[in-house]
Each structure stands twice: as structure tokens, then as C-alpha cells.
KOLFI-309155 format. One line per field, with one value per residue: residue number from 0; chain; residue in three letters; y negated, z negated, x of N, C-alpha, C in turn. Coordinates in steps of 0.2 Angstrom, whole numbers, always signed. Atoms other than C-alpha are relative to their C-alpha. Example, Ala and Ser with C-alpha at 12.3 -4.5 7.8 and 13.67 -1.06 7.14 Angstrom:
2
vexlum = [0,1];
doro = [A,A];
vopa = [ALA,SER];
nY = [+6,+6];
nZ = [+0,+1];
nX = [+4,-4];
caY = [+22,+5];
caZ = [-39,-36];
caX = [+62,+68];
cY = [-6,-5];
cZ = [+0,-3];
cX = [+4,-4];
This chain:
302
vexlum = [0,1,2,3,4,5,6,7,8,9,10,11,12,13,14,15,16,17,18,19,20,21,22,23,24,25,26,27,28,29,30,31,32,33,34,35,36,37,38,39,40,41,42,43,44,45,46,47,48,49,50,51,52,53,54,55,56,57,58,59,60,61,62,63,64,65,66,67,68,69,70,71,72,73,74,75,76,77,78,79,80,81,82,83,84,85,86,87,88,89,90,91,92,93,94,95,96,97,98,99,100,101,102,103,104,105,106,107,108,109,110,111,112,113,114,115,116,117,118,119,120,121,122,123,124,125,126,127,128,129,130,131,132,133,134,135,136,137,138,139,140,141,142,143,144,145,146,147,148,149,150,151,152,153,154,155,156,157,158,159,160,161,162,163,164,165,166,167,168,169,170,171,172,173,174,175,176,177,178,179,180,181,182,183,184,185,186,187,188,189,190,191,192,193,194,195,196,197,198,199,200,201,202,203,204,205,206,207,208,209,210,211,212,213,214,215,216,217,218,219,220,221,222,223,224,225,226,227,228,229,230,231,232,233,234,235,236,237,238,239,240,241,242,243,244,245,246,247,248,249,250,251,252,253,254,255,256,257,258,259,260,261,262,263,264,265,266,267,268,269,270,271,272,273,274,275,276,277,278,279,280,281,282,283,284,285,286,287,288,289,290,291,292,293,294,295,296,297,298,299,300,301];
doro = [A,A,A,A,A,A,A,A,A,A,A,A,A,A,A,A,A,A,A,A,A,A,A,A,A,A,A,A,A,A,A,A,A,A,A,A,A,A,A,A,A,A,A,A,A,A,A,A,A,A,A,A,A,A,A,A,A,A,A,A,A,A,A,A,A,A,A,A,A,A,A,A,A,A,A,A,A,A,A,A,A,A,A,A,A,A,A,A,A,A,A,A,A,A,A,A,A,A,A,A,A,A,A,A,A,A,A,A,A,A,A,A,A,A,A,A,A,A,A,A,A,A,A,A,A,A,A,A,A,A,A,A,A,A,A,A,A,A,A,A,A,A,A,A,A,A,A,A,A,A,A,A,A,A,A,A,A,A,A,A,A,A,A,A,A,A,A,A,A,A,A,A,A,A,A,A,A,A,A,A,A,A,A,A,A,A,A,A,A,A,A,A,A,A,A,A,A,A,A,A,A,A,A,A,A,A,A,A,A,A,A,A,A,A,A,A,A,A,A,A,A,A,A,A,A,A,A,A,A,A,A,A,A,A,A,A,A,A,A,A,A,A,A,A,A,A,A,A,A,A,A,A,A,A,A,A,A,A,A,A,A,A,A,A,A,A,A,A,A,A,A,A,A,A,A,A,A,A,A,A,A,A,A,A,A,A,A,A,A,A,A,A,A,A,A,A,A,A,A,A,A,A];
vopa = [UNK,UNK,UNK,UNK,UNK,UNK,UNK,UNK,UNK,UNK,UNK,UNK,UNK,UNK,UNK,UNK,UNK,UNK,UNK,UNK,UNK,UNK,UNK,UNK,UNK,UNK,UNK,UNK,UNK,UNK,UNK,UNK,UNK,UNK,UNK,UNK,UNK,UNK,UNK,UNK,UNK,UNK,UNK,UNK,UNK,UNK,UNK,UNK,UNK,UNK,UNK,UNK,UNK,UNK,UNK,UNK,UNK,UNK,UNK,UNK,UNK,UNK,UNK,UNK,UNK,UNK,UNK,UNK,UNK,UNK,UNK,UNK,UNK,UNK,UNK,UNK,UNK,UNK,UNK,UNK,UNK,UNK,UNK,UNK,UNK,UNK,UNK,UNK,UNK,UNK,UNK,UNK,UNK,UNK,UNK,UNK,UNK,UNK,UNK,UNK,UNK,UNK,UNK,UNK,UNK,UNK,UNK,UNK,UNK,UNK,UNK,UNK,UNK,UNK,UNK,UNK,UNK,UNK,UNK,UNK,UNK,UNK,UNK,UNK,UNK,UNK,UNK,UNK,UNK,UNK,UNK,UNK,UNK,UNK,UNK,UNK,UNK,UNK,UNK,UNK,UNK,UNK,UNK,UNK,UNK,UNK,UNK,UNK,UNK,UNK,UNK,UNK,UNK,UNK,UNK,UNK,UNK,UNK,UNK,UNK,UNK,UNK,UNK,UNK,UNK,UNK,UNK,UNK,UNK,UNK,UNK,UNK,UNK,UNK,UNK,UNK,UNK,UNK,UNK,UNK,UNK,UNK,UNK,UNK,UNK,UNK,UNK,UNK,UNK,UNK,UNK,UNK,UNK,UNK,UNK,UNK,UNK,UNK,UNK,UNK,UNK,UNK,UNK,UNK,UNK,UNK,UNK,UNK,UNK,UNK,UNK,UNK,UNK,UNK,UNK,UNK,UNK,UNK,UNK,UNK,UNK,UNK,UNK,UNK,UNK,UNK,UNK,UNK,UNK,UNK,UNK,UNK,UNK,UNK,UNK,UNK,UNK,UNK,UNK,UNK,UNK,UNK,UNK,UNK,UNK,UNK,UNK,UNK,UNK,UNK,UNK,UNK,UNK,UNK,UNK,UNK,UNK,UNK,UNK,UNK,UNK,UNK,UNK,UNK,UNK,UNK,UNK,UNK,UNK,UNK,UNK,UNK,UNK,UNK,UNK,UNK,UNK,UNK,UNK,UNK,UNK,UNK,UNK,UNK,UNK,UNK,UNK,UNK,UNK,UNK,UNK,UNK,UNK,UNK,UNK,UNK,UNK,UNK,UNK,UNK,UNK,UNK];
nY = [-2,+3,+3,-3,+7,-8,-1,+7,-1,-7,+3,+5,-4,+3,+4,-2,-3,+7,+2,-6,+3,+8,+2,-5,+4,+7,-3,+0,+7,+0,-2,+2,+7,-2,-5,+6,+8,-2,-3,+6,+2,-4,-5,-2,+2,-5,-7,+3,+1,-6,-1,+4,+6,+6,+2,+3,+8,-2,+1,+6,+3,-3,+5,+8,-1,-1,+7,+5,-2,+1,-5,+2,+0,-5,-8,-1,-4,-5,-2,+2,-5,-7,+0,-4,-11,-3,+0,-4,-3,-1,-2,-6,-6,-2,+2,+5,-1,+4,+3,+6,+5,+3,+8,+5,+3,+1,+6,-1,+1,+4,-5,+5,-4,-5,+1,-1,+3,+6,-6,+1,-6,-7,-1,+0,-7,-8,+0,+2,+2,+2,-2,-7,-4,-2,-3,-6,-6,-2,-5,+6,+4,-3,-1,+5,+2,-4,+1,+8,+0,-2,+4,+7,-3,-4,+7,-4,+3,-3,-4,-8,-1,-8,-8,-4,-6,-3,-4,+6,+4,+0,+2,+1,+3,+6,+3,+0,+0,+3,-2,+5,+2,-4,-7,+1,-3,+2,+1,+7,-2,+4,+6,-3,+1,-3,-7,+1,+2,-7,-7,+1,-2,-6,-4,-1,+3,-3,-2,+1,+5,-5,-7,-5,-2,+6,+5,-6,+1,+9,+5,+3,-2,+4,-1,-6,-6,-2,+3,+7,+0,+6,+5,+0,+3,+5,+1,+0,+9,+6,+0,+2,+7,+7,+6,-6,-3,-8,-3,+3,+6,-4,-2,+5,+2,-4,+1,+6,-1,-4,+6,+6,-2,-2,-5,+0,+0,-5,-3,+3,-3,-5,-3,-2,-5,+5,-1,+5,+4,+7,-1,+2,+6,+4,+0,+5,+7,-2,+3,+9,+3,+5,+3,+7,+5,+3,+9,+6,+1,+2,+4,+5,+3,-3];
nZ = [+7,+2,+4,+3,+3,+3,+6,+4,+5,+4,+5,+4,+4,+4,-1,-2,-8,-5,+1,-5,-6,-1,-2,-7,-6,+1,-6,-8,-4,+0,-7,-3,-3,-3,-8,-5,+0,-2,-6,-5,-3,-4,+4,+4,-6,+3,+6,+5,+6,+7,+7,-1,-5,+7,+8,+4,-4,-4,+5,+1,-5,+1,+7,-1,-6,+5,+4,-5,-3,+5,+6,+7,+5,+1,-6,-1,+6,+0,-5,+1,+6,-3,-4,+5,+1,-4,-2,+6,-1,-5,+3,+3,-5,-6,-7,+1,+3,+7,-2,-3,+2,+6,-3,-4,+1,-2,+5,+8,+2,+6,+6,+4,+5,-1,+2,+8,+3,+5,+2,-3,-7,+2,+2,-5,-3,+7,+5,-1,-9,-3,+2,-6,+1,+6,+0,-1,+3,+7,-3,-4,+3,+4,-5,-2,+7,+1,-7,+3,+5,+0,-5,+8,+6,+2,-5,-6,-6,-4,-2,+6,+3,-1,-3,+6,-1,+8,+6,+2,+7,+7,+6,+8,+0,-2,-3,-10,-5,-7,-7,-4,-5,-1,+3,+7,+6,+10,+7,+3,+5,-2,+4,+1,-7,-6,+4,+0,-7,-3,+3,-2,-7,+1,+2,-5,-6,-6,-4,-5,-5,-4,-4,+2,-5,-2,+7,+2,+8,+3,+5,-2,-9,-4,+2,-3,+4,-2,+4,+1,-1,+0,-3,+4,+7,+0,-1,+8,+3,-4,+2,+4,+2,-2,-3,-3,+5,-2,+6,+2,+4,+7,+1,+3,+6,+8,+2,+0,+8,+3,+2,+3,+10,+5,-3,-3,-8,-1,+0,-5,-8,+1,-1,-5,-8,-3,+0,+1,+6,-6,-1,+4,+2,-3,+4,+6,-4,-1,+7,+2,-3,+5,+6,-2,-2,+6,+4,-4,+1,+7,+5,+0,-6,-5];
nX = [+3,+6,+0,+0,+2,+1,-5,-1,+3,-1,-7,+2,+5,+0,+2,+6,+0,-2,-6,-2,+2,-2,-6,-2,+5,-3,-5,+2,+0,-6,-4,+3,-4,-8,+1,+2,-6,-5,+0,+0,+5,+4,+1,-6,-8,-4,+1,+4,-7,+0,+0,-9,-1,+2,-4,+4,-1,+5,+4,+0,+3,+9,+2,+0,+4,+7,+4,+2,+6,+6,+1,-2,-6,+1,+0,-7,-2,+2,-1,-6,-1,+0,-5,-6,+1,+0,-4,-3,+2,-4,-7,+2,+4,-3,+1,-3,-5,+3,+6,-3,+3,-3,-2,+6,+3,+3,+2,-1,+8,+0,+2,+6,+1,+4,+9,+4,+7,+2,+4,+7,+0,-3,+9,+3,-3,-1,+3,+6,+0,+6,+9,+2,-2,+5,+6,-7,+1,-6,-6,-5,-2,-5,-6,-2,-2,-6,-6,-2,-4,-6,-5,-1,-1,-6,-6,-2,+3,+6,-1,-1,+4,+4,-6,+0,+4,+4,-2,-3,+3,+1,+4,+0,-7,+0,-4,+2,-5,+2,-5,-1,-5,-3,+5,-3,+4,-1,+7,+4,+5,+6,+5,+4,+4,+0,+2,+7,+5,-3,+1,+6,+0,+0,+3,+6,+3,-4,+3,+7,+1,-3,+1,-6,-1,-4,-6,-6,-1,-2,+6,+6,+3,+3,+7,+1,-4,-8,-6,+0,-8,-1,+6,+4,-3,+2,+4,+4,-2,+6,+6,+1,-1,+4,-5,-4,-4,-3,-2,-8,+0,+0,-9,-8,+3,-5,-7,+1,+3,-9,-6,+2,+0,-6,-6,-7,+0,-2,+4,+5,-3,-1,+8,+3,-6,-4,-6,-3,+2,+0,+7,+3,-4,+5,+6,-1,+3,+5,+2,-3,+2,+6,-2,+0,+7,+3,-3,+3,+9,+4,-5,+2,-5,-4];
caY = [+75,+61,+53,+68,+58,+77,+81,+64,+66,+82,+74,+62,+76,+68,+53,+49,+57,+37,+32,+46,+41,+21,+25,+36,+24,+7,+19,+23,+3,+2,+12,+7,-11,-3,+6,-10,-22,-9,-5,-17,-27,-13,-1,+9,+6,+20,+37,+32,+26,+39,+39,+34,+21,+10,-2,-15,-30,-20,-20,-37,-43,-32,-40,-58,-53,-50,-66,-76,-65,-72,-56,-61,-61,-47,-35,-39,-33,-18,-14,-16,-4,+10,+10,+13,+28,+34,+30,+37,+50,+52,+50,+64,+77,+73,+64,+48,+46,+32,+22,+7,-4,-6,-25,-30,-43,-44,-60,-62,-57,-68,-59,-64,-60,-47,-51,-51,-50,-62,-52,-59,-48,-33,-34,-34,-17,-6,-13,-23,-16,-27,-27,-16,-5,-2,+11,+24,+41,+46,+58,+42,+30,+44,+47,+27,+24,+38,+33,+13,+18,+27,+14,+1,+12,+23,+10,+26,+21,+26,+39,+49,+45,+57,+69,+73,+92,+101,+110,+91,+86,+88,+83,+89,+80,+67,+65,+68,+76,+64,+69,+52,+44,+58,+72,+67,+74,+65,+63,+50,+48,+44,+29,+33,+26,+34,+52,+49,+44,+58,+71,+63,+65,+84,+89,+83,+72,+82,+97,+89,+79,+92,+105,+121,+125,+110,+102,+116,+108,+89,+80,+68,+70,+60,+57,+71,+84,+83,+78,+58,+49,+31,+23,+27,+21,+5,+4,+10,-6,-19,-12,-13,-30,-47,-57,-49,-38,-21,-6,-10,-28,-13,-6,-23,-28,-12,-15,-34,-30,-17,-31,-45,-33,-29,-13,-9,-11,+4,+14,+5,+12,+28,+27,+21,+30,+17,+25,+9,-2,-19,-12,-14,-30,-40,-38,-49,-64,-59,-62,-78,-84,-81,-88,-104,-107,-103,-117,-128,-125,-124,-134,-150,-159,-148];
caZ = [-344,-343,-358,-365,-373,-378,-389,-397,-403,-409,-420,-427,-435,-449,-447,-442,-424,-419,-425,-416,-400,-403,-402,-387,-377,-383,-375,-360,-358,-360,-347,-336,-336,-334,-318,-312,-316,-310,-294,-277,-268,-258,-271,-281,-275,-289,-299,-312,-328,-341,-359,-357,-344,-361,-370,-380,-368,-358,-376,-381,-363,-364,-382,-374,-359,-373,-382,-364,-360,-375,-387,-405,-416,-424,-409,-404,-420,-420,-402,-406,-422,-410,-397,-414,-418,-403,-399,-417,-412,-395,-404,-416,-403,-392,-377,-382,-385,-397,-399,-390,-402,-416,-415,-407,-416,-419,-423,-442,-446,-458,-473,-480,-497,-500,-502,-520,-525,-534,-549,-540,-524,-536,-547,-530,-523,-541,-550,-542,-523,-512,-510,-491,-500,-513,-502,-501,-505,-523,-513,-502,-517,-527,-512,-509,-528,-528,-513,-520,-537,-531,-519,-535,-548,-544,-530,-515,-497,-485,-478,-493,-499,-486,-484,-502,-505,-518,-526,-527,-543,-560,-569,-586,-585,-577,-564,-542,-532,-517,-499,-494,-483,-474,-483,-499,-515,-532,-546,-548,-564,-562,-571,-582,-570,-556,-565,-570,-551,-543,-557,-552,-533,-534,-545,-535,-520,-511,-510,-504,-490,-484,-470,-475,-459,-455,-472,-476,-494,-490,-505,-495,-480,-469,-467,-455,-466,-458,-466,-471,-460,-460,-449,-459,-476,-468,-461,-480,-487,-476,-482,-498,-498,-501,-492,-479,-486,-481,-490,-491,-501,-516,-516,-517,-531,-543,-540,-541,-560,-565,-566,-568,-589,-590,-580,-577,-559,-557,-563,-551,-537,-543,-544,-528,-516,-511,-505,-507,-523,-510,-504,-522,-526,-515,-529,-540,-529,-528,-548,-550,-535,-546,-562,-552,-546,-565,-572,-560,-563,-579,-587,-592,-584,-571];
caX = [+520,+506,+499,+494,+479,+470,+484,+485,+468,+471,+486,+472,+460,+462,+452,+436,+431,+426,+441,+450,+441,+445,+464,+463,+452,+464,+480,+471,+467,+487,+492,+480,+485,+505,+499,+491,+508,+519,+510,+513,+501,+496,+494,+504,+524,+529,+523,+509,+521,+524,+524,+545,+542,+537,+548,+547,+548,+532,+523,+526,+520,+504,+500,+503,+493,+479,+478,+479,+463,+454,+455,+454,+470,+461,+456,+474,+480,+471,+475,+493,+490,+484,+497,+511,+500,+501,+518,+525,+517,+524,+541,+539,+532,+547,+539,+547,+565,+561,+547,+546,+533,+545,+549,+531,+526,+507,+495,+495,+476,+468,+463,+445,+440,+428,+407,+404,+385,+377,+367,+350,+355,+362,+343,+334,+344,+346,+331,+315,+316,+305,+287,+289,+297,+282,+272,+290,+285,+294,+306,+313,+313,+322,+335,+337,+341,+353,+363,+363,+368,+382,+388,+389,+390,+405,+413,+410,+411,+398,+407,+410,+393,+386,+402,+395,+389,+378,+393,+401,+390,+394,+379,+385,+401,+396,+407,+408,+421,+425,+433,+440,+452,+462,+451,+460,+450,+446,+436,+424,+414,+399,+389,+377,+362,+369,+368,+351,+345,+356,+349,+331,+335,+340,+328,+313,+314,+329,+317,+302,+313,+325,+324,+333,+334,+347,+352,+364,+371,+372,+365,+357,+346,+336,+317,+318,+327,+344,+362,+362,+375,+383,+369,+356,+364,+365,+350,+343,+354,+346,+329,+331,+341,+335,+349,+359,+371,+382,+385,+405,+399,+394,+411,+419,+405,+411,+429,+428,+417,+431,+444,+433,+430,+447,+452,+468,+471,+479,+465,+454,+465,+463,+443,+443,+455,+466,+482,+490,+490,+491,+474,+467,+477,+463,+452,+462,+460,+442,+441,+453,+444,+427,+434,+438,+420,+413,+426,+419,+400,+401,+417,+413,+431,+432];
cY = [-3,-1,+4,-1,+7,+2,-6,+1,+3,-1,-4,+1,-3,-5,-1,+1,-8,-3,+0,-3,-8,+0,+3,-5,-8,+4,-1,-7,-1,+4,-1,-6,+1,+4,-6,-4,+6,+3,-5,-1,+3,+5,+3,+1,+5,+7,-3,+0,+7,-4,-6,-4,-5,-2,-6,-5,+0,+0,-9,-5,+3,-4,-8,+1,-2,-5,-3,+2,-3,+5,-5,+2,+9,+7,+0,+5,+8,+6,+4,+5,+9,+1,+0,+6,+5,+4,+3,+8,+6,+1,+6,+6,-1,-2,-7,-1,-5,-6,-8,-7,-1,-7,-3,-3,-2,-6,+2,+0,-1,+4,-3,+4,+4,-3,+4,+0,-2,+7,+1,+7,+8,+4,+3,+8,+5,-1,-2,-1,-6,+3,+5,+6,+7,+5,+6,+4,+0,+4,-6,-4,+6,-1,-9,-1,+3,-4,-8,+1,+3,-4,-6,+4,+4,-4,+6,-6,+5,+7,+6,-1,+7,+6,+5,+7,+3,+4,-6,-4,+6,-3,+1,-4,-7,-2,+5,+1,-1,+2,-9,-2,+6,+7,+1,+0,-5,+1,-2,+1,-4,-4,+3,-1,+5,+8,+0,+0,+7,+7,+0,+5,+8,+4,+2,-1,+4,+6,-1,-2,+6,+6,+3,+1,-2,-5,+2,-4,-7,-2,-4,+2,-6,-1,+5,+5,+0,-5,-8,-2,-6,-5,+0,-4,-6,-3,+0,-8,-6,+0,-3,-8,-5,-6,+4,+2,+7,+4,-1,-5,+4,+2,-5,-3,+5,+0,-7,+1,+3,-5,-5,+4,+2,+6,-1,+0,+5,+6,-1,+3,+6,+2,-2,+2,-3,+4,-4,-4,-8,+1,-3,-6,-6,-2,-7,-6,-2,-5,-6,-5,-3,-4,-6,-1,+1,-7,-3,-1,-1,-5,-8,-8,+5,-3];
cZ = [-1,-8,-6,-6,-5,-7,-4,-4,-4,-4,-5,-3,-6,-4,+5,+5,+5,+1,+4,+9,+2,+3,+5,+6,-1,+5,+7,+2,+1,+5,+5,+2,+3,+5,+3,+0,+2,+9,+3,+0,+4,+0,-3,+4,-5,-2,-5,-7,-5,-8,-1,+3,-5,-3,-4,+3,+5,-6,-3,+7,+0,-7,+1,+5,-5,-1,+6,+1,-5,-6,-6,-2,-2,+6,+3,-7,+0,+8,+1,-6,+4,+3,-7,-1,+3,+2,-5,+0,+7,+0,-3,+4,+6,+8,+1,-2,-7,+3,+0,-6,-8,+2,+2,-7,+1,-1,-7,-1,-8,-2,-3,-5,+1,-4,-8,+1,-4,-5,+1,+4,-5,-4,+6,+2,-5,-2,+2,+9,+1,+3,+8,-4,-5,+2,+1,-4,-6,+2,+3,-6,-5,+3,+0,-7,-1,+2,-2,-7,-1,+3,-3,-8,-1,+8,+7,+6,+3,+2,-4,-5,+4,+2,-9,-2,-7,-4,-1,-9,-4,-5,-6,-2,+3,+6,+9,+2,+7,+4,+2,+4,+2,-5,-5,-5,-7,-2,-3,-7,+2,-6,-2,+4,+7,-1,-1,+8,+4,-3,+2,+9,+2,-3,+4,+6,+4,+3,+3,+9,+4,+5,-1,+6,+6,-5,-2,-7,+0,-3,+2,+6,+3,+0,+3,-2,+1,-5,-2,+6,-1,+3,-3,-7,-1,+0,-7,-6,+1,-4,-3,-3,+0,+5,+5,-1,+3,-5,-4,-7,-8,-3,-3,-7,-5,-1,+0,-11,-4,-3,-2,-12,-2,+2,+1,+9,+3,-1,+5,+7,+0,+3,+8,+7,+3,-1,-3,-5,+4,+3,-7,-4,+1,-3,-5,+2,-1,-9,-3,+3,-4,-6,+2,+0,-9,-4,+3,-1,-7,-6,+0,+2,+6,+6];
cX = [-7,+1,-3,-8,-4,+4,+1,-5,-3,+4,-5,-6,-3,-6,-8,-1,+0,+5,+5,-2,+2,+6,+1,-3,+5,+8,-2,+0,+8,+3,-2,+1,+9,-2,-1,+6,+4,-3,+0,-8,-4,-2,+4,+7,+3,-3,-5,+7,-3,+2,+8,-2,+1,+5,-2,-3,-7,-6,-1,-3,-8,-3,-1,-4,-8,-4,-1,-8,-4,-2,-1,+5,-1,-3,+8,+7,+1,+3,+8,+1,+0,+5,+5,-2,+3,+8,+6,+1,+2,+8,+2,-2,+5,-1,+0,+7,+1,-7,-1,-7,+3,+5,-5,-1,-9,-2,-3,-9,-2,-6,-7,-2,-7,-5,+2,-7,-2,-5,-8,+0,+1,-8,-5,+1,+1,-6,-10,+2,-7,-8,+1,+2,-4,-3,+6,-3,+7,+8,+5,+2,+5,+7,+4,+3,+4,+6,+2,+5,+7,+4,+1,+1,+7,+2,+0,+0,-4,+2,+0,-8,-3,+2,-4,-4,-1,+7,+6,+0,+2,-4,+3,+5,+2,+4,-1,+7,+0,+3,+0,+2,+4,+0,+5,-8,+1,-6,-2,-4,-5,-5,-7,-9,+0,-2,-6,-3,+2,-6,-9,+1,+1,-4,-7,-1,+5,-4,-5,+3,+5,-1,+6,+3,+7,+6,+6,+2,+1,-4,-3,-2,-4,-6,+0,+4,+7,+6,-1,+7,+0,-8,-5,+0,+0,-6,-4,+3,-3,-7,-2,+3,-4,+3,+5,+8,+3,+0,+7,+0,-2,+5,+3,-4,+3,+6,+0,-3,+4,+2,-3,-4,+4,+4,+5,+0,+2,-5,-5,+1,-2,-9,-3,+3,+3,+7,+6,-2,-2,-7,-6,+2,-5,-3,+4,-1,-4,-2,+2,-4,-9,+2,+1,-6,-3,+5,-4,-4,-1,+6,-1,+6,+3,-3];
């Protein structure tokens, strides 16, 4: 039957196409090392292993093989995360009778809070870009003001900034329907700033910078008229930053701001697509952690 690896990342559509290809190429290194530990000294002494050949004692030795190589904790983790998908997957589809990485123990990846920005770095990025930035045709500085004040003002990730399409927006109402994680749907509102910049960027700079011909309805485009994607978004964050900085560290700024004025925590999940409440829970650390440094700086026994 093989490993099938084709129809694995047809099962994993879902998800981003890299993504998709990460967990199908971490597989393939996994059967790759079990061909080479089950074959003799003279080459192969058996059948290439199959899917069944795997249990748990062959997982847990792969995983330990890892860390001797020098992996990080967290690419062993991650390693470790694919090989379940996979192997779930191979349960469910009947080409496993059960699945052998229940019981693998990974290493415990240590969790680090999430980049806040200081409100110097946030003025710099929404308000008084830097001086390269000064000679940007109006159409680019409309688009880059768009795409910042949604990535701080409605908490998007990068992905669903650029998945977003002209019959997304509701100007009047103020609010943005996002395709997120697992082509899950909501509905952002959008911050009064970011409505303004967006209602700017559509009105004048998307048709100057757009080619019909290729942009088909995505609200941003490129200098060369085509769709907006991740790589670019970053590269436009860099630009505009004064200190080096990602789009993500916006995200964790509007949910981090949320909690640190009072939102409910629950609603903050809501606004930012978090499957999981335990995903949005981070933030609360994130705000005790700041409220311990202002004691500090500014309390006079602390």
C-alpha cells in the first residue's frame, strides 16, 4: 500500500498548501530513517516498511534519535506533531489498525510570551512612517496604511489579510468577513481608522495599482498589480518599522490591548479566531506580565 503520502496531502486541504507539504516531507524523512534502521549492512534485508510496520517503540526511538542529532526541542516537537496527523489519519482511512504515536512523549516546548509593541514602535507604523518611506506614491502609502491598520486594529493574521476579497468589506457597518484557520468564517469589526484607510485604499489607490487583468477581487495587490501575499506583508512591516518587528507582534498588540481595557476574554477569542480558549489565555500572562513591569517603573516600593 505504501505511504500513500498523495492522499495524505489531499486529507490536509484544509491548511495551508506549505503546511500541507511540511507534513508530507517530515513523513517521508520518518520512513526514510525506518528503511535505513530496518535494512542490513548490505542493504535492504526486508520489503520497504509500510505504514503497519510502525509502533510505538519505533516512534519513540525515531524521536530520541532526533534530539541525539541535535534537533531543537521544538523542531522535535513539531516533527512529532506531524507524524500524529499523519498517523490519525492513516487510522481513520484503515491503513493502520491503530495508531502507533499514542503514548510518544514529546519535549515540552517552552512557550514565550508574545512581542508586545512599545507605543513609540506602534506611532512609527500607524502614524509618522519613516523618512524612506516619504517619497511612496499615494496609492502604496494608502495600501500600506490599510494592511497595518488592520493588522492592529482588528487583530487579522497575515494570511487572512491577503485571503481578503472586495465582497468581504462592509463599509457601512463597519465590519470584515475573515476566512481563517481551517476556512472558518467571521466577522470582524473593523476600527474606526482602519475603515477610514481601507475606504481610502479602495476608493483611490487600489485602482491606480491593480492590474485587472490578474487581481481578480483581492483587496490588496502588489506594486505589480497582482494579489498581495504573506511575503510581501512582511517585507511592507520591515519597511515601515522602526525596530525590528513582524506582522504577528500586531496581532499580539490588539489582543494584548483588548485585555489590558477590560475585554472579556471570551470575546477576544471570538475576534480573533482562536479555536481554542487556551490559545487566547496567553494574552492574560502577556498583561500581568505588563502590569508587573509598570509597578516596577513606576511604584515607589516596588
Amino acid at each position: 500500500m505504501g505511504w500513500d503520502l498523495e492522499d495524505f496531502a489531499a486529507s490536509t486541504a484544509s491548511v495551508n498548501p506549505d503546511t500541507s507539504a511540511m507534513y508530507c516531507r517530515e513523513v517521508e524523512a520518518f520512513a526514510q530513517w525506518l528503511a535505513r534502521r530496518l535494512s542490513g549492512p548490505e542493504g535492504p534485508a526486508s520489503p520497504a516498511p509500510e505504514p503497519a510496520d510502525v509502533d510505538l517503540r519505533l516512534v519513540r526511538r525515531y524521536l530520541a534519535h532526533l534530539s541525539t542529532e541535535g534537533y531543537a526541542r521544538k523542531t522535535v516537537a513539531r516533527k512529532a506533531s506531524s507524524l500524529r496527523r499523519y498517523f490519525r489519519w492513516a487510522e481513520r482511512t484503515g491503513r493502520v489498525a491503530a495508531d502507533p504515536t499514542v503514548g510518544a512523549v514529546t519535549p515540552v516546548r517552552g512557550r514565550r510570551l508574545p512581542r508586545v509593541l512599545r507605543a513609540e514602535e506602534l506611532e512609527t507604523l500607524l502614524d509618522t512612517p519613516r523618512p524612506v518611506v516619504a517619497d511612496d506614491s499615494r496609492a502604496r502609502r494608502q495600501r500600506d496604511d490599510a494592511v497595518l491598520e488592520l493588522l492592529y486594529g482588528s487583530g487579522l493574521r497575515v494570511s487572512e489579510v491577503c485571503a481578503i476579497r472586495l465582497g468581504d468589506v462592509d463599509l457601512g457597518r463597519r465590519r470584515l468577513t475573515v476566512s481563517g484557520k481551517g476556512a472558518k468564517q467571521r466577522l470582524v469589526p473593523l476600527s474606526e481608522p482602519a475603515a477610514d484607510a481601507l475606504a481610502g485604499w479602495l476608493a483611490h489607490g487600489r485602482g491606480e495599482m491593480a492590474d485587472p487583468s490578474c487581481a481578480g477581487d483581492a483587496v490588496f495587490v502588489n506594486l505589480r498589480g497582482r494579489p498581495l501575499n504573506t511575503q510581501a506583508v512582511r517585507r511592507l512591516v520591515d519597511r515601515r518599522a522602526a525596530t525590528k518587528t513582524n506582522p504577528h507582534a500586531l496581532r499580539h498588540t490588539f489582543a494584548t490591548h483588548l485585555l489590558d481595557g477590560g475585554a472579556d476574554l471570551r470575546h477576544v477569542q471570538d475576534v480573533l479566531g482562536h479555536a481554542d480558549l487556551a490559545s487566547t489565555q496567553i494574552y492574560t500572562h502577556v498583561s500581568r506580565d505588563r502590569l508587573r513591569r509598570v509597578i516596577q517603573d513606576t511604584h515607589p516600593r516596588a
